[in-house]
N, C-alpha and C positions, 0 to 999 in steps of 0.2 A: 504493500500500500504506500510506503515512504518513498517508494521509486515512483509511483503511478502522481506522486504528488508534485512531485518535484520537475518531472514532466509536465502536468497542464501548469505549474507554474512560473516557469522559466519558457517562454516562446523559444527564444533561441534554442534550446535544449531539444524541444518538439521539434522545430524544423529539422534537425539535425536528424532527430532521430526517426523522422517517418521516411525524408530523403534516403539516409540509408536501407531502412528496410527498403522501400521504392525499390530501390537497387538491386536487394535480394529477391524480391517479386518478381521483377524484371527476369530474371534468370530462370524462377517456378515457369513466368508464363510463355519464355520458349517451348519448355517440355509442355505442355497445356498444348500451345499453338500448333504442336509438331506432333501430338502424340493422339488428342481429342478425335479428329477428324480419322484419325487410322481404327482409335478401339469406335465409333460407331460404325465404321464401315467392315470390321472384325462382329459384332454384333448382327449389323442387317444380313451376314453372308449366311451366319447358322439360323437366325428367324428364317430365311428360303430356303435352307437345307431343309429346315424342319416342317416348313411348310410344304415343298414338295415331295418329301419322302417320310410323312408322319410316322412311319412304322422303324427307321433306322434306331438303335438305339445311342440314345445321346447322351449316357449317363458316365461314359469315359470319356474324358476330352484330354486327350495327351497332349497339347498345343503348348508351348510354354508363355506363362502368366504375361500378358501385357497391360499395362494401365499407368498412370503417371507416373506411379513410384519403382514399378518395376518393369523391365528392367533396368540396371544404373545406367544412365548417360553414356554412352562409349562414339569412338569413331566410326561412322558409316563404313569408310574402306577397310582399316585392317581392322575393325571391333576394340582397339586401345580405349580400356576403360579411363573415363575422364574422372582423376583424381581430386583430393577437396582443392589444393591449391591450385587447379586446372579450373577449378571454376568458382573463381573470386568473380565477382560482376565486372566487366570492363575491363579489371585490372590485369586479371587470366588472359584475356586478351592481347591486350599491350604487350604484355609479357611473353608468350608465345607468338609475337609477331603475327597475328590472324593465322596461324597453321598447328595442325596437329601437333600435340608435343609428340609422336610416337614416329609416323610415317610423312610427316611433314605436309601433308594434305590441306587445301586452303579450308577456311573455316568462316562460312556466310558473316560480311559485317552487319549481316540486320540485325545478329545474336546482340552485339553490344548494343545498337541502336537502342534496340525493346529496351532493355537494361536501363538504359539512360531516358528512355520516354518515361516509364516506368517508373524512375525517380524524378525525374522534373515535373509530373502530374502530380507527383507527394508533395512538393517541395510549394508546387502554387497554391494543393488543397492549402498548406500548412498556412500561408503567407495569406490566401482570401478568408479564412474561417478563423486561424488561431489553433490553438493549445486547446484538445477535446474531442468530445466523440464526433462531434456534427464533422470535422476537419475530418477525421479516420473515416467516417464513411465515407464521404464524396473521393476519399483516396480508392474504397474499394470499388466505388462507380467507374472512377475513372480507369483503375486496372481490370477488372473486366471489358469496360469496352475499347480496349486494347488490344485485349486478345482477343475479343470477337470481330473486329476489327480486320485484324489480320488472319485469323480465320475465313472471313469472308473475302477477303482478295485472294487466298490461294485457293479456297475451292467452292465457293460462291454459296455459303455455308453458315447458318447460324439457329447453332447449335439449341433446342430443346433444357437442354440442361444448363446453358446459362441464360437465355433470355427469360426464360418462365422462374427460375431461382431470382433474378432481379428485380422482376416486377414484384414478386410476393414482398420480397425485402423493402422494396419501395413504399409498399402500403402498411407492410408493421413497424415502419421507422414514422411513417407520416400518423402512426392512430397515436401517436401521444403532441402531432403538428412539428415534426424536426423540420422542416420544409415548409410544408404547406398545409393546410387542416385536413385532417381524412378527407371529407367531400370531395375536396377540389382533386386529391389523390384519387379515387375513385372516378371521378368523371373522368380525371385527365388519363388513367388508361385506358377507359372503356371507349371517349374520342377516340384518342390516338389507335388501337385498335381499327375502332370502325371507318375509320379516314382514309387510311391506307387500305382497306377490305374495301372499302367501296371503290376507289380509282381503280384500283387491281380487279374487279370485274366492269366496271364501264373499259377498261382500254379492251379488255378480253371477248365483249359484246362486241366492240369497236372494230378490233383489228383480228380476231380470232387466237391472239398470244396471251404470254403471258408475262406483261409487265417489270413484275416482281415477284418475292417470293414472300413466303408464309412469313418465313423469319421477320424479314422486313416488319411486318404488322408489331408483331410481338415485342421486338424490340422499342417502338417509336411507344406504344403501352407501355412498358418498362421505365421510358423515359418523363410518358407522362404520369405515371404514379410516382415517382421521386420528385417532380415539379410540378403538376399542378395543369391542368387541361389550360390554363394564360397563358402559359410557354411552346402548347403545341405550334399555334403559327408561324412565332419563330423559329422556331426549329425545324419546321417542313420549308420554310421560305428559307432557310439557310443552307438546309442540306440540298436541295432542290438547286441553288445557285451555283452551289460548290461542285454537285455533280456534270451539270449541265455544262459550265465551263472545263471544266477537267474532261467529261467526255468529247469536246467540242476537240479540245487541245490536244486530244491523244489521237481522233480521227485525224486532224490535219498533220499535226506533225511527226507522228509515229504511220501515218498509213494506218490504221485496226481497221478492222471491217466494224461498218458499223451494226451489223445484225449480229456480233459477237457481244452478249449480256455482260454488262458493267455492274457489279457488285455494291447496292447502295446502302449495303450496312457502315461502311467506314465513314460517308455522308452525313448518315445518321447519329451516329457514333462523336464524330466532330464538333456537329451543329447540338450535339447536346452539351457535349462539353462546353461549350461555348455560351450556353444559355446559363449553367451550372457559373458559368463561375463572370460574367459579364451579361447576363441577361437581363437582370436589372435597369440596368446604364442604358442599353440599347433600346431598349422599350421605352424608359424616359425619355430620349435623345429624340426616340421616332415620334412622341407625342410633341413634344416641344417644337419640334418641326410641322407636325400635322397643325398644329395649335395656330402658329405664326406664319 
């Protein structure tokens, strides 16, 4: 309790110390980011085993354990288990010159990246809210939709088990008002839900496709049970500009085919961020302009 004290009473201390952790998160939500999307798709294989061969017996699975904790971290190429001092956040890195300590293999710079996103999202909770729980959650808002984030740019993907785990969290932080009153927690998922359900069958009426995905819905819910159904406009008008530009700028100057689907969780993801921690400001600024 003497440590818990001394923490929300020293800021400095807090920044320090959620940044850090950030850092160590940062490294959980590579294995997350990399390992998530393999044990669902390990999952869906045996629900169709099982589904097309109901009679096989499924009660031996020799397969060896996969899930985030196991197996340890090793090298892709020659399997060189990655050691504690191999995986210090960033510093592992540096240090190892981006390459396997084992077989000298490069080693993705996105690993550090997350790392350091991951602590600089700690580092602003800490500095926008302060020394406290309000400040430690908006850190776990924000490391989740990092990894879902990134998630959804490698396999266009958002995931059941975090979007649905954030909205509930959203609405048991807001039934004591951390955020915003229950109500407004409750409408703002059930909008944000339905906003996004209902585009995603007009464009599908429209054009016979499919827009976007499920995820999509669930997550913009998610966002609006942590904020508050005031926030959804903003956050649809910002993810909506940010995508629209960025798909604009990848067609022209990358050449993409434009019928190849653009992942609008990270959008979403941004544009919440962005409400979380300046939404405020922005809405004032846009009234004060509307006003004059």
């Amino acid at each position: 309790m003497a440590e818990i004290e001394i923490l929300l009473s020293h800021p400095t201390i807090w920044i320090w110390f959620v940044t850090i952790l950030g850092l160590l998160v940062g490294s959980f939500l590579n294995v997350v980011i990399h390992r998530l999307p393999t044990m669902m798709e390990k999952q869906w294989t045996c629900e169709c085993q099982a589904l097309l061969n109901p009679d096989a017996d499924t009660s031996e699975d020799n397969s060896p354990r996969y899930n985030l904790l196991v197996p340890p971290s090793s090298c892709p190429k020659c399997e060189h288990k990655i050691r504690p001092w191999e995986n210090i956040p960033v510093i592992s890195y540096l240090f190892l010159r981006g390459k396997c300590g084992n077989c000298k293999t490069p080693i993705s710079i996105r690993y550090p990246i997350i790392e350091l996103a991951a602590g600089l999202l700690a580092l602003l909770s800490a500095l926008a809210y302060g020394p406290g729980l309000v400040s430690f959650m908006v850190c776990v808002l924000s490391w989740m939709l990092l990894a879902m984030s990134m998630i959804d740019v490698d396999h266009q993907l958002l995931p059941d088990s975090m979007t649905l785990p954030l909205l509930w969290l959203g609405l048991l932080l807001n039934a004591n008002s951390m955020f915003v009153p229950l109500e407004d927690a409750v409408y703002g998922a059930a909008a944000g839900y339905l906003s996004l359900w209902s585009v995603y069958w007009l464009f599908k009426l429209v054009t016979g496709k499919e827009g976007m995905g499920f995820g999509d819905f669930k997550l913009l819910a998610a966002l609006g049970a942590w904020m508050g159904w005031q926030f959804l406009p903003l956050i649809i008008l910002l993810s909506s500009m940010v995508g629209a530009v960025t798909g604009i700028a990848m067609i022209v100057i990358r050449g993409r085919d434009r019928n190849i689907p653009i992942p609008f969780g990270p959008y979403l993801a941004a544009a919440g961020l962005i409400a979380m921690f300046k939404g405020d400001e922005l809405i004032s600024s846009y009234l004060q302009m509307a006003i004059y």
